[in-house]
C-alpha positions, 0 to 999 in steps of 0.5 A: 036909797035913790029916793033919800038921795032925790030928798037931800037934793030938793033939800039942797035946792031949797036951801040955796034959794033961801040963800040966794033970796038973802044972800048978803045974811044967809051966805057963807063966809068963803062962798061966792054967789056964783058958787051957790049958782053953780051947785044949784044948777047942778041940783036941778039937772039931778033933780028934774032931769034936765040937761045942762045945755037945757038948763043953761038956756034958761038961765041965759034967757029969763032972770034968775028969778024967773028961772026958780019960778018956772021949776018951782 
């Protein structure tokens, strides 16, 4: 179970990136890019293990960009 779960998450991570690469065509209608952050960072402190004081830290010290690099 815990692996399916582990599984729809880095499948959601994906997917965000992917939106967040072409967010102006790939976004949905309602949904903020900050909302697309927010869950995304959400999916790697699930994912890798990382706290949210931790991953915040990254996010406030490299671009968003570089971020997504260094976990992927």
């Amino acid at each position: 179970m815990m692996t399916q779960d582990l599984a729809s998450v880095n499948q959601r991570i994906q997917d965000i990136i992917r939106v967040l690469n072409n967010f102006k065509e790939l976004r949905e209608e309602n949904r903020s890019r900050q909302d697309y952050v927010d869950q995304l960072k959400k999916d790697i402190c699930t994912y890798y293990g990382y706290n949210e004081y931790l991953l915040e830290k990254f996010f406030y010290l490299f671009p968003i960009s570089e971020v997504f690099l260094f976990f992927f």
